[in-house]
FIDO-310848 format. One record per residue: residue in one letter; x, z, y of N, C-alpha, C, CB in turn. Coordinates in steps of 0.02 Angstrom, whole numbers, m for minus. Glycine has a CB too. Example, Ala and Ser with C-alpha at 12.3 -4.5 7.8 and 13.67 -1.06 7.14 Angstrom:
BEGIN
- a / 660 / 390 / m284 / 615 / 390 / m225 / 660 / 390 / m165 / 565 / 452 / m224
- s / 642 / 354 / m112 / 684 / 357 / m53 / 645 / 394 / 2 / 704 / 286 / m30
END
This chain:
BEGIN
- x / 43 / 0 / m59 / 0 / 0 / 0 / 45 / 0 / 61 / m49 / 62 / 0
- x / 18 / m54 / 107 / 72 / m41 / 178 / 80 / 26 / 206 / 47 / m80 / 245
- x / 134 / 51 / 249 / 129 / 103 / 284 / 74 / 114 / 319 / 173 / 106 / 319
- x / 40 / 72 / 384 / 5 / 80 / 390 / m65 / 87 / 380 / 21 / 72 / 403
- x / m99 / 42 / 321 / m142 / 68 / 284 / m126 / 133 / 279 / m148 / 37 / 229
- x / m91 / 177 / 257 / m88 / 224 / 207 / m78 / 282 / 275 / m20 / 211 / 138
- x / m61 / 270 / 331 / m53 / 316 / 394 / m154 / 306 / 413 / 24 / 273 / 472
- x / m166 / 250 / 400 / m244 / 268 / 431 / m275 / 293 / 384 / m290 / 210 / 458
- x / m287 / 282 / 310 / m311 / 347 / 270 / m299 / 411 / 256 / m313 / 340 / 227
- x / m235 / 431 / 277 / m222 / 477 / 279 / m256 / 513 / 346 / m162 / 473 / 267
- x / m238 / 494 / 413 / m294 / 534 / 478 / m357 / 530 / 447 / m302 / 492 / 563
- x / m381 / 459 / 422 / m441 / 484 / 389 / m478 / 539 / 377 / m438 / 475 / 348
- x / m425 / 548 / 306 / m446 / 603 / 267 / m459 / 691 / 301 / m389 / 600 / 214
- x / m423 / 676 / 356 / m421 / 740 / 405 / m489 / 762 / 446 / m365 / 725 / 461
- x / m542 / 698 / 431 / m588 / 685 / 476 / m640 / 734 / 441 / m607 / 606 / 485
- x / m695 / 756 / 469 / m755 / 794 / 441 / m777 / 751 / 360 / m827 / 790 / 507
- x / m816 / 766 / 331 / m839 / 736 / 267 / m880 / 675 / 312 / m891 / 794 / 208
- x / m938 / 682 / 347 / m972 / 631 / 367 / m944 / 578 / 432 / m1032 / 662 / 382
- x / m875 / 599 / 452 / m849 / 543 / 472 / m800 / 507 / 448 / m837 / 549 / 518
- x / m781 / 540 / 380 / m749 / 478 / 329 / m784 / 448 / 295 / m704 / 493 / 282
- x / m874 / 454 / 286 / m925 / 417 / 265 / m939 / 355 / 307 / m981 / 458 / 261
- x / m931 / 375 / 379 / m947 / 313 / 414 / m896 / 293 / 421 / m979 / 311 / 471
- x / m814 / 296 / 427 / m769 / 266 / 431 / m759 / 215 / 369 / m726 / 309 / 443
- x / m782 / 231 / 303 / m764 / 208 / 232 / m841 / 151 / 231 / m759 / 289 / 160
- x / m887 / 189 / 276 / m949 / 116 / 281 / m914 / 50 / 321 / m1031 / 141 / 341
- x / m887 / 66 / 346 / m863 / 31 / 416 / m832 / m11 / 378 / m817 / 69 / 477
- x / m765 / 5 / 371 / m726 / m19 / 308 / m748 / m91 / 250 / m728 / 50 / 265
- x / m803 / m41 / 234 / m842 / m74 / 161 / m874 / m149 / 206 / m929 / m6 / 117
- x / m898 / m138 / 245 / m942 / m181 / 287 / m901 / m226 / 327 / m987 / m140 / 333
- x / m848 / m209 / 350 / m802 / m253 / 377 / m749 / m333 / 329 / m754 / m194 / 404
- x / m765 / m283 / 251 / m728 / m317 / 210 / m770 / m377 / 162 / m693 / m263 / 171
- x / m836 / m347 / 169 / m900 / m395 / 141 / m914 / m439 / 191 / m970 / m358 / 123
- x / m901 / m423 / 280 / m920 / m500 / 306 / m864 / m537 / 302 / m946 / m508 / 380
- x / m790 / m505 / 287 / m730 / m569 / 301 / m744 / m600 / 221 / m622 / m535 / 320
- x / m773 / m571 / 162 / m764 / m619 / 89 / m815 / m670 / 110 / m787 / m576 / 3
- x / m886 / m645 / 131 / m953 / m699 / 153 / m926 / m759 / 202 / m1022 / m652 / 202
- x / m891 / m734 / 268 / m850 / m791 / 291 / m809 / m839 / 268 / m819 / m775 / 321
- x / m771 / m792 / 213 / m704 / m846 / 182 / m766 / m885 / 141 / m619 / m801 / 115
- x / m806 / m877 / 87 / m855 / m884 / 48 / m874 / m953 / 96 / m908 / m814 / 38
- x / m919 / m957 / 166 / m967 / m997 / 192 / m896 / m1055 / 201 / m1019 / m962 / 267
- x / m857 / m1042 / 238 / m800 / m1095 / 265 / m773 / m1127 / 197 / m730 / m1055 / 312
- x / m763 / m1112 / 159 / m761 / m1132 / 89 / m802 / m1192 / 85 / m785 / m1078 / 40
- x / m865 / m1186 / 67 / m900 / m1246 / 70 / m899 / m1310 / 91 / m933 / m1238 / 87
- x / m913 / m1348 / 81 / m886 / m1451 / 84 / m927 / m1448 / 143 / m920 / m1531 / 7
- x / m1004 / m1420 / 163 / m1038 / m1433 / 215 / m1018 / m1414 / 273 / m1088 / m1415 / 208
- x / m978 / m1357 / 243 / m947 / m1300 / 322 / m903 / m1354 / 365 / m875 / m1213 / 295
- x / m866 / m1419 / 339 / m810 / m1448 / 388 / m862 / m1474 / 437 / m752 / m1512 / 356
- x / m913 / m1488 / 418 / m956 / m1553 / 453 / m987 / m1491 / 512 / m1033 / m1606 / 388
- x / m1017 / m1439 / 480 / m1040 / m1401 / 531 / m996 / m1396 / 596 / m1051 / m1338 / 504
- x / m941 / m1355 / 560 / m901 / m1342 / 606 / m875 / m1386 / 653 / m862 / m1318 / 582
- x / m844 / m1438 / 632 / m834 / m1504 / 664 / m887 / m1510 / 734 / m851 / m1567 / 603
- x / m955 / m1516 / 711 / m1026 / m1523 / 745 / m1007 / m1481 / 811 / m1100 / m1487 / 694
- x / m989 / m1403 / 782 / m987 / m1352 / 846 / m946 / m1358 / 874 / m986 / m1290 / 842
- x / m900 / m1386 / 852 / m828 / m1378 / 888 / m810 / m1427 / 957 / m771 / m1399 / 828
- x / m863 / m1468 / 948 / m875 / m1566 / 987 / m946 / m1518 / 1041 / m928 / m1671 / 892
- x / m979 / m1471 / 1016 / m1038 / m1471 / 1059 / m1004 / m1411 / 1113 / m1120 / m1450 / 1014
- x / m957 / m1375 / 1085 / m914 / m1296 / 1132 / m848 / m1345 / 1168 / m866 / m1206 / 1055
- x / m847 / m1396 / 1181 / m791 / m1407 / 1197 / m834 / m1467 / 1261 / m732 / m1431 / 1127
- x / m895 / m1494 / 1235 / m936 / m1535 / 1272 / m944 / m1467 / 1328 / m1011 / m1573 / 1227
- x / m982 / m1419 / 1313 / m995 / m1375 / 1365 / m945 / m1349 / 1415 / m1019 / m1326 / 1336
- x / m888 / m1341 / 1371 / m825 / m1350 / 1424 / m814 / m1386 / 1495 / m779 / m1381 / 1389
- x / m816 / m1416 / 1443 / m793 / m1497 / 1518 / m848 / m1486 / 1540 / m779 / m1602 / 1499
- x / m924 / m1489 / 1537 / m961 / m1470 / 1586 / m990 / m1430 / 1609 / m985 / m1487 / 1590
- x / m927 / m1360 / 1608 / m933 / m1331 / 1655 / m996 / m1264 / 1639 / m944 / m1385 / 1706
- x / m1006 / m1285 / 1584 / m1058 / m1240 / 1544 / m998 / m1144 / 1519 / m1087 / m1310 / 1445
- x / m946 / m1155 / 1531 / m917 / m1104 / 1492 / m887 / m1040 / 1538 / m860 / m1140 / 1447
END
């Protein structure tokens, strides 16, 4: 485990019982939207999407929309 991983579970563990519950939710929840992300971008459809947004945030740019 890196040092620092292992320096933030450790203050952790120093924390009350119910704020290493929400720290370890936090955690849990932070690590299920980056797999669902890697998961969606994965997909053959995701280039085209993305592509799509990337042409319509860059249109808004230049005009001035941003």
């Amino acid at each position: 485990m890196p040092q620092l991983l292992q320096e933030a579970f450790e203050r952790a563990a120093k924390l009350p019982q119910e704020e290493q519950n929400k720290f370890a939710r936090f955690l849990l929840a932070v690590l299920e939207s980056d797999q669902r992300w890697a998961e969606l971008i994965a997909r053959p459809e995701s280039e085209d999407l993305l592509e799509r947004l990337a042409d319509e945030t860059l249109a808004a740019h230049r005009a001035g929309r941003t």
